[in-house]
C-alpha positions as CSV (number, residue, x, y, z in Angstrom):
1,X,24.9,-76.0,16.4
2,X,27.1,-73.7,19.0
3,X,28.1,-74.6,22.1
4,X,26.7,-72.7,25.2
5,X,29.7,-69.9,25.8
6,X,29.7,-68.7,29.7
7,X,31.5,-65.2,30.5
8,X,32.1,-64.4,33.9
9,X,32.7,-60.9,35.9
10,X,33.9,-60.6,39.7
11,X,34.5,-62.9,42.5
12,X,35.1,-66.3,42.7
13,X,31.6,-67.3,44.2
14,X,30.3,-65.7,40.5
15,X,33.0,-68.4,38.8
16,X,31.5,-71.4,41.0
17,X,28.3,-70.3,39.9
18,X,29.3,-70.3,36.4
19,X,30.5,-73.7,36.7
20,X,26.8,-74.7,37.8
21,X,24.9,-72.9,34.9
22,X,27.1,-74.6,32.6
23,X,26.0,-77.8,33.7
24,X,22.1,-76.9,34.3
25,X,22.4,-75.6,30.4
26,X,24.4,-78.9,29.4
27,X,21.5,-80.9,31.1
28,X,18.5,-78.8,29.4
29,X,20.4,-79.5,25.9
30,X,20.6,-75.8,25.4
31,X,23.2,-74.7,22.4
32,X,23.7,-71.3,20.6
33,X,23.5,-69.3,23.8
34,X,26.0,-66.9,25.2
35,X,26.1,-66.3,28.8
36,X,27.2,-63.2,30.6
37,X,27.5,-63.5,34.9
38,X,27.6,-60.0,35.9
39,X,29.6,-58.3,38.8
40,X,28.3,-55.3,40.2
41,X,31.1,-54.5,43.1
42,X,31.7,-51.4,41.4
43,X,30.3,-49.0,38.9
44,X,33.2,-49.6,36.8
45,X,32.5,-53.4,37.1
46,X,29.2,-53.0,35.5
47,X,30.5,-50.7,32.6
48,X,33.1,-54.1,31.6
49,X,29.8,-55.7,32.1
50,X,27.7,-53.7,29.3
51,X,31.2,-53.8,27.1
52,X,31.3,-57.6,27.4
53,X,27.8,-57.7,26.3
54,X,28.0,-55.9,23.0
55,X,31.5,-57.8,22.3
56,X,30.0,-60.9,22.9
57,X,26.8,-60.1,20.7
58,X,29.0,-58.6,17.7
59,X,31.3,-62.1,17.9
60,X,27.9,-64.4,17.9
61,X,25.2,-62.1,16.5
62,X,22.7,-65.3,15.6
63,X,22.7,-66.4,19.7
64,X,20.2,-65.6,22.3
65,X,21.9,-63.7,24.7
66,X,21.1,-64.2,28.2
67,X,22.2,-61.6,31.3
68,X,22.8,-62.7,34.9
69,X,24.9,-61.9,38.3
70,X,24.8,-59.2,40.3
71,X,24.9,-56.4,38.1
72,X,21.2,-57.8,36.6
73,X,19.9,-58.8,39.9
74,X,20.1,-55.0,41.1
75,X,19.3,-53.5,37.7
76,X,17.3,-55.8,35.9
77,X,15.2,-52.8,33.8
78,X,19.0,-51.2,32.5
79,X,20.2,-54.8,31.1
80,X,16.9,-55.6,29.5
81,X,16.5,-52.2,27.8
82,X,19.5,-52.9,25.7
83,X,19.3,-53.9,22.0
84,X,21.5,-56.6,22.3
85,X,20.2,-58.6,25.3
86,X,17.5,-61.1,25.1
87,X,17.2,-62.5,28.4
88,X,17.8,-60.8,31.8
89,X,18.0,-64.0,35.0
90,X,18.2,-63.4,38.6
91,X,20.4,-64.4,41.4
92,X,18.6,-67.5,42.3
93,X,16.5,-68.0,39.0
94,X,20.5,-69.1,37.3
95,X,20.4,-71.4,39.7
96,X,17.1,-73.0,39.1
97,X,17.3,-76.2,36.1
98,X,14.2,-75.3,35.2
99,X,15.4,-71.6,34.2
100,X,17.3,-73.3,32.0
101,X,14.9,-76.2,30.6
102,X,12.4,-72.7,29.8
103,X,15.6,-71.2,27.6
104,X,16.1,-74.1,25.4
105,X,12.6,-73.4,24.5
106,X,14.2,-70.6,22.6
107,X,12.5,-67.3,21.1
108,X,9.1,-68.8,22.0
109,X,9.6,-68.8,25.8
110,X,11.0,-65.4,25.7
111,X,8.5,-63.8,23.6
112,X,6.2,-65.2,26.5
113,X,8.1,-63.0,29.0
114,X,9.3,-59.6,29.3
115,X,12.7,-60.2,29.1
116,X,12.9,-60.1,32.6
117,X,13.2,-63.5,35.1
118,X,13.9,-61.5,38.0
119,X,12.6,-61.9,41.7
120,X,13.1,-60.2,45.3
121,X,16.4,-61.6,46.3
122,X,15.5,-60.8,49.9
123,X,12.7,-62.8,49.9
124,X,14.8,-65.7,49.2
125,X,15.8,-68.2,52.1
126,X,17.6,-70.9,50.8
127,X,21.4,-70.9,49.2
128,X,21.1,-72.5,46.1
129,X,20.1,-76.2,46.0
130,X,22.8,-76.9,42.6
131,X,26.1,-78.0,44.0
132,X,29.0,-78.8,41.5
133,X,31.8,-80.7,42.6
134,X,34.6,-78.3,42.1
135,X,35.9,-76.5,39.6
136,X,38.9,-74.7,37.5
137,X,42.3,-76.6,37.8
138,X,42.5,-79.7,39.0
139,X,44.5,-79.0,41.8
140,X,42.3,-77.1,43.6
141,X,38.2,-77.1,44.4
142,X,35.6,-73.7,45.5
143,X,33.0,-75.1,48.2
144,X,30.1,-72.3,48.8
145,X,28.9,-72.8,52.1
146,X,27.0,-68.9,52.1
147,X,25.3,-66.9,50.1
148,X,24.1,-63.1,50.6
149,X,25.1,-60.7,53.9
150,X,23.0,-59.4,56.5
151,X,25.5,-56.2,57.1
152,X,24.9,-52.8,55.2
153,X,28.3,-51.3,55.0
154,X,27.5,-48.0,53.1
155,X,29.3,-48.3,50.5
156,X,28.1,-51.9,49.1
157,X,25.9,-52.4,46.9
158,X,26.1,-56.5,47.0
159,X,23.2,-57.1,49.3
160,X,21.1,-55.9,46.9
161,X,22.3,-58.4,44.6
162,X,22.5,-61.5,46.9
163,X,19.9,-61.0,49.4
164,X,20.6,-62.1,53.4
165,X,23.0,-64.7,54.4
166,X,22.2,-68.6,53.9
167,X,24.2,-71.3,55.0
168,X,24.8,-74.4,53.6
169,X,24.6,-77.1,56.0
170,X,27.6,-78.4,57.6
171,X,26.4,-82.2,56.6
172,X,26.3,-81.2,53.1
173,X,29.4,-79.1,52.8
174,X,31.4,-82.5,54.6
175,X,29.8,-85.2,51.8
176,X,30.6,-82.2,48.8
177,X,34.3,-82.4,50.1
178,X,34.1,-85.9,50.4
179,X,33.6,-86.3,47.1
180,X,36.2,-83.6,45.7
181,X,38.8,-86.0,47.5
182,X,37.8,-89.2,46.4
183,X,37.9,-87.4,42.4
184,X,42.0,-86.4,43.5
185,X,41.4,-82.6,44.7
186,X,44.6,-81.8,47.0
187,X,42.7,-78.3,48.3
188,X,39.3,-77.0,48.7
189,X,38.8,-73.4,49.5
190,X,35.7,-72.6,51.7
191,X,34.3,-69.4,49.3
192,X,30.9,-67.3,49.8
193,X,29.9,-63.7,50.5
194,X,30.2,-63.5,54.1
195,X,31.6,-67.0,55.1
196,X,32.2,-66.0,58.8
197,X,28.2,-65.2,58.9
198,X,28.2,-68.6,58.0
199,X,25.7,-70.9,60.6
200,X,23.7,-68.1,62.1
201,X,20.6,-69.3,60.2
202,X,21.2,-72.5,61.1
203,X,19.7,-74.9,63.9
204,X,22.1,-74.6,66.7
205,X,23.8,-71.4,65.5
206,X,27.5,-72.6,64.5
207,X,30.2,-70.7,63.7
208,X,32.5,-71.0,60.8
209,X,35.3,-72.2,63.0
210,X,32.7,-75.4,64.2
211,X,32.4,-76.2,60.2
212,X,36.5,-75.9,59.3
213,X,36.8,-77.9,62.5
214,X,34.4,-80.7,60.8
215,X,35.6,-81.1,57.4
216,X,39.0,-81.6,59.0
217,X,37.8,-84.1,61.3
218,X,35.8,-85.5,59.3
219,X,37.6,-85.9,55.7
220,X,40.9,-86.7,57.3
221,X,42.4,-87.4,53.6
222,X,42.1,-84.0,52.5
223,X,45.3,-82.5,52.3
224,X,44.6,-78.8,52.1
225,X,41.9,-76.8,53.3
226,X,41.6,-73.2,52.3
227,X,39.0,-70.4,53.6
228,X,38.4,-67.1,51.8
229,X,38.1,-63.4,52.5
230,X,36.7,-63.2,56.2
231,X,35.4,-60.5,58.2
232,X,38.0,-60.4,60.9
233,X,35.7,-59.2,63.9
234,X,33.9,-61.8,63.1
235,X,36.5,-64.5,63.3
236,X,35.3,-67.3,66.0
237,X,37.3,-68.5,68.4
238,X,37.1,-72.0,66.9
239,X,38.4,-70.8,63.8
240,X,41.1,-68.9,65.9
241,X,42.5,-72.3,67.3
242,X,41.9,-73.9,63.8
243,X,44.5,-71.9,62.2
244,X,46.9,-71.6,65.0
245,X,46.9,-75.5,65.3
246,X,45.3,-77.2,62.4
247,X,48.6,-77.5,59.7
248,X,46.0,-78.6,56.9
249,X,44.5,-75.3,57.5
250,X,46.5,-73.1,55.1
251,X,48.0,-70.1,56.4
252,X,46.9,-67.4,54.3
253,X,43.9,-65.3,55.2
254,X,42.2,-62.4,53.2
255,X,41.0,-59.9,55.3
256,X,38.1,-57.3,54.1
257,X,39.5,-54.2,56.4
258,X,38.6,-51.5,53.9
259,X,40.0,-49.0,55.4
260,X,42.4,-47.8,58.3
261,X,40.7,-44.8,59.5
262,X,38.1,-45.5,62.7
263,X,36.4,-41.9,61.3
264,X,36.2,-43.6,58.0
265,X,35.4,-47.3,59.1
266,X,32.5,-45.5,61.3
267,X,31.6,-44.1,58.2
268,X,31.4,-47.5,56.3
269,X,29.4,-48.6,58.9
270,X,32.2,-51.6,59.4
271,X,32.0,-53.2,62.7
272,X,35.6,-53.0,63.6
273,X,38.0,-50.1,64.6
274,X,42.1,-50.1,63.3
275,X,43.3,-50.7,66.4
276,X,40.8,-54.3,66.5
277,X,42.6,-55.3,63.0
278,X,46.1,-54.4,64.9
279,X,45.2,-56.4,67.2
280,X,43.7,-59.4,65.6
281,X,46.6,-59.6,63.0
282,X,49.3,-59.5,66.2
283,X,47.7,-62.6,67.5
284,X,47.2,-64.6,65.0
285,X,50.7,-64.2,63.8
286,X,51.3,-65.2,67.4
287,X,49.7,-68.7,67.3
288,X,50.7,-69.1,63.8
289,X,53.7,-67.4,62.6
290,X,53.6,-68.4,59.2
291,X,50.2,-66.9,58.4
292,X,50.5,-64.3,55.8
293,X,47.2,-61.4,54.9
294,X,45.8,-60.3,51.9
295,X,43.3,-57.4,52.5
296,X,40.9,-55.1,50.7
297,X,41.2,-51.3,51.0
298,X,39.4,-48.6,49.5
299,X,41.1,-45.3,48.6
300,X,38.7,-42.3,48.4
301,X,36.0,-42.9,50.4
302,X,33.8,-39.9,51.2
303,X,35.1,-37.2,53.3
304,X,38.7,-38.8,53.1
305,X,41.4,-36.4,54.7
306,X,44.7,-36.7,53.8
307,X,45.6,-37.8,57.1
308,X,42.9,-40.8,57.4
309,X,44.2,-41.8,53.8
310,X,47.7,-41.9,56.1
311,X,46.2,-44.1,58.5
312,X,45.3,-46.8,56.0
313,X,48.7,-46.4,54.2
314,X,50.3,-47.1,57.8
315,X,47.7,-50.1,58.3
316,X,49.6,-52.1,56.0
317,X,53.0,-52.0,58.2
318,X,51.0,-51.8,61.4
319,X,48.7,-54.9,60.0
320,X,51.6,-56.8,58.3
321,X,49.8,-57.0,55.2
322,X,51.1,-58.7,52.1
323,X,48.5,-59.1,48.8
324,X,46.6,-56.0,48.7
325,X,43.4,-55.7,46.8
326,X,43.1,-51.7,46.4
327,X,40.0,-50.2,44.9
328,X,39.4,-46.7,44.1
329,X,36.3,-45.8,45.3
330,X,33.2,-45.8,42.9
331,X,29.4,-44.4,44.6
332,X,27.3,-47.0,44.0
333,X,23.6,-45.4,43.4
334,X,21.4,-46.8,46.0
335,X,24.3,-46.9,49.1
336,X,24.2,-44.4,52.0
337,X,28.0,-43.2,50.4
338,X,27.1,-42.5,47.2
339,X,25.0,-39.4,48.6
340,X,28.1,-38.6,51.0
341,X,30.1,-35.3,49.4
342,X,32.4,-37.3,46.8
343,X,36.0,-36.4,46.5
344,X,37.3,-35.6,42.8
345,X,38.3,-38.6,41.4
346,X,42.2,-37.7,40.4
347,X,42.6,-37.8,44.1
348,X,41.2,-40.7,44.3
349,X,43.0,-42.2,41.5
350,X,46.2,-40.7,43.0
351,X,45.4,-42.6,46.4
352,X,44.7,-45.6,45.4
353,X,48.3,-46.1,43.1
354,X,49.8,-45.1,46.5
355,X,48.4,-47.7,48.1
356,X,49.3,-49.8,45.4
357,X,53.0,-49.0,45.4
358,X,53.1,-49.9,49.3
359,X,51.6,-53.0,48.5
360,X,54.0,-54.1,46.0
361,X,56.8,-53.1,48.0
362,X,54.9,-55.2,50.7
363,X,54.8,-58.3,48.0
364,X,58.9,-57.8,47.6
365,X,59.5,-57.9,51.0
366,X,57.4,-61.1,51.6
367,X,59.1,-63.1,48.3
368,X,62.8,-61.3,49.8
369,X,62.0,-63.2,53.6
370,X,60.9,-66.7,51.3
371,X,64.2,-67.3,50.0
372,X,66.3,-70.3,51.1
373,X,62.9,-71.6,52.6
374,X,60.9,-75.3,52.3
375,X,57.4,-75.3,51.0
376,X,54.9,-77.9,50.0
377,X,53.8,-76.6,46.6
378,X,50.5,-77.7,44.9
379,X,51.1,-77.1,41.1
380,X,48.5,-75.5,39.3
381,X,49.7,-76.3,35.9
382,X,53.3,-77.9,34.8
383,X,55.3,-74.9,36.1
384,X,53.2,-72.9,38.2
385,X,52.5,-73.8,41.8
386,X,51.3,-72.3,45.2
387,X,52.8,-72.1,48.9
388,X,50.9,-72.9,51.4
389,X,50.7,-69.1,51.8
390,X,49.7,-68.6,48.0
391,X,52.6,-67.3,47.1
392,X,52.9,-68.2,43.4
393,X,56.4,-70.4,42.7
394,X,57.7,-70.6,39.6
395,X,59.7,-74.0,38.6
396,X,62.4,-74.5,35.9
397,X,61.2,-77.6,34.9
398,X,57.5,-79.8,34.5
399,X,56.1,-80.9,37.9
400,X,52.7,-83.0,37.7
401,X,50.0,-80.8,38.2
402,X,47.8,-81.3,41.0
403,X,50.5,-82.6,43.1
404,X,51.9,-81.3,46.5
405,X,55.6,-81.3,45.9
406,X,58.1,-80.5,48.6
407,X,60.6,-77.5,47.4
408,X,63.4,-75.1,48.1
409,X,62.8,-71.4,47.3
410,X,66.1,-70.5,45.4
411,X,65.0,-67.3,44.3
412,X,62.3,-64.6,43.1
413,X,61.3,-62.5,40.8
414,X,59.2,-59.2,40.7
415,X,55.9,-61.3,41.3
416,X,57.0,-64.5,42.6
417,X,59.2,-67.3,43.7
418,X,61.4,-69.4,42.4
419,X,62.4,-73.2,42.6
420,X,64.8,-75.2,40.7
């Protein structure tokens, strides 16, 4: 007998979610199955998908092979037609124990199917009802409060693959927490696909800002609390004056801009100009000066002048931006973009290592202004922590991991800081 092995692609709601499987396949008894969670941001991330696929079916050619995530959700029929896929699962079905109880049935419940166990993701109301109480180090724990997005920026495919926004109710998000505190968690980060949708489905219509705003309230022992990427015009002014005056609110926030080009942003179909990212950044720096951005920017987009790729380049001074997710553009079929006239891809290329040189003189900077400063550190492994900012810190010697430990930066290198 094998153990169940789990492979994961993309974002860090896909990793909670492989958490979950893992324990709906542990609970159906399920053995000699590989597991591959799909990412379908770009086309590029589907390619490693397919790649992972036949790897992981050379390495284990006797196990049943079983295909979900994003990438499956939005094309089930491509997954399913290869040779060395058995099983292709939807978006909600991995979530579903009795997905899992039918697999341990083996060949004889998927000779009964078409290979396909995948419904209309839009249909589906509800986030999904399996909850796992954290995951990955022990230092730190991924709450999903929200699922899918109600937005159609024309470039993104992901929609398609999680359906409309769900929330998780705020009773149920307080008593996971609860929970991931008693077990020793020192941080919980708040993760889904469009968190700052998060309550508009809801009874009463809460904002994001009303949930932070709870946990901390109401789990008083949680150290740290941590929200992912946001959609900064759609910050709430409750989570405004929850960062600017809640210290256990950590002050690091990734930002999905995408670009820095109001033509371009008009033609994303984002529903914020530069000058309202300017703006928002300036003020929150304001009411919290230690706050430090990450963002996401695309280099390439469709009709992309040399001087709108300028005006993103000069976003990261005029935003203050310091961990830069860049990615060169890649039409995804399907999105309104993809049938915009394309640019040729070694100027796209070329762009987006631009953008990635700013940013990593942006990243020296930052470490540059950290020296000779006190952080509380929560150690990720023996010598390997995070500020408060997630700035990585590097120590000379073991610390316990999991622990918050009060440090001097004495130094940094290319990457990160250093503490004695």
């Amino acid at each position: 007998m094998n153990a169940p092995k789990f492979t994961t692609q993309g974002c860090r709601l896909n990793a909670y979610e492989t958490e979950a499987m893992k324990e709906l396949a542990e609970q159906a008894g399920l053995d000699n199955i590989v597991v591959v969670n799909t990412c379908a941001v770009t086309a590029e991330a589907v390619r490693k998908s397919k790649q992972e696929i036949r790897k992981l079916r050379r390495d284990n050619p006797d196990a049943q092979v079983v295909v979900t995530g994003c990438a499956a959700q939005i094309e089930p029929a491509t997954f399913s037609a290869m040779d060395e896929v058995d099983l292709v699962v939807g978006n909600t079905e991995k979530m579903q124990a009795d997905t899992w109880k039918n697999i341990a049935q083996g060949p004889d419940f998927v000779g009964k199917t078409e290979r396909v166990l995948v419904d209309d993701i839009m249909s589906v109301q509800d986030t999904a009802g399996h909850l796992i109480d954290g995951f990955g180090t022990r230092s730190r724990a991924y709450v999903q409060v929200q699922n899918g997005c109600d937005h159609r920026c024309t470039f993104c495919i992901i929609p398609y693959g999680r359906g409309n926004s769900r929330s998780v109710p705020a009773g149920v998000v307080v008593d996971q927490i609860k929970r991931l505190v008693d077990k020793g968690y020192n941080e919980v980060v708040l993760t889904g696909v469009d968190i700052t949708s998060w309550g508009a489905d809801l009874p009463m219509l809460p904002k994001l800002g009303d949930l932070v705003q709870r946990i901390l309230k109401l789990v008083p022992d949680l150290p740290r609390l941590r929200i992912s990427s946001i959609d900064s015009v759609e910050a709430d002014p409750a989570l405004i004056e929850a960062v600017a005056s809640e210290l256990r609110l950590m002050p690091h926030l990734h930002l999905s801009l995408q670009a820095g080009d109001d033509m371009i942003l008009k033609r994303m179909k984002r529903r914020h100009l530069r000058e309202d990212a300017i703006e928002f950044c300036s003020d929150m720096r304001k009411a919290r000066p230690d706050i430090i951005y990450g963002a996401d920017i695309i280099a390439g987009f469709p009709t992309e002048t040399e001087e709108m790729f300028e005006n993103s380049m000069k976003l990261i001074d005029d935003c203050g931006l310091t961990w830069l997710h860049i990615f060169p553009f890649s039409p995804r079929t399907g999105t309104p973009a993809a049938r915009m006239p394309q640019m040729d891809r070694s100027i796209i290329k070329e762009r987006a290592g631009r953008l990635r040189a700013k940013g990593e003189i942006a990243v020296q900077n930052h470490l540059g202004t950290q020296v000779g400063t006190q952080h509380n550190v929560l150690m990720e492994n023996e010598r390997m922590g995070r500020t408060e900012g997630f700035t990585e810190v590097l120590f000379d010697s073991d610390q316990i991991k999991g622990k918050i430990v009060p440090t001097m930066i004495t130094g940094h290198s290319d990457k990160q800081l250093l503490a004695s």
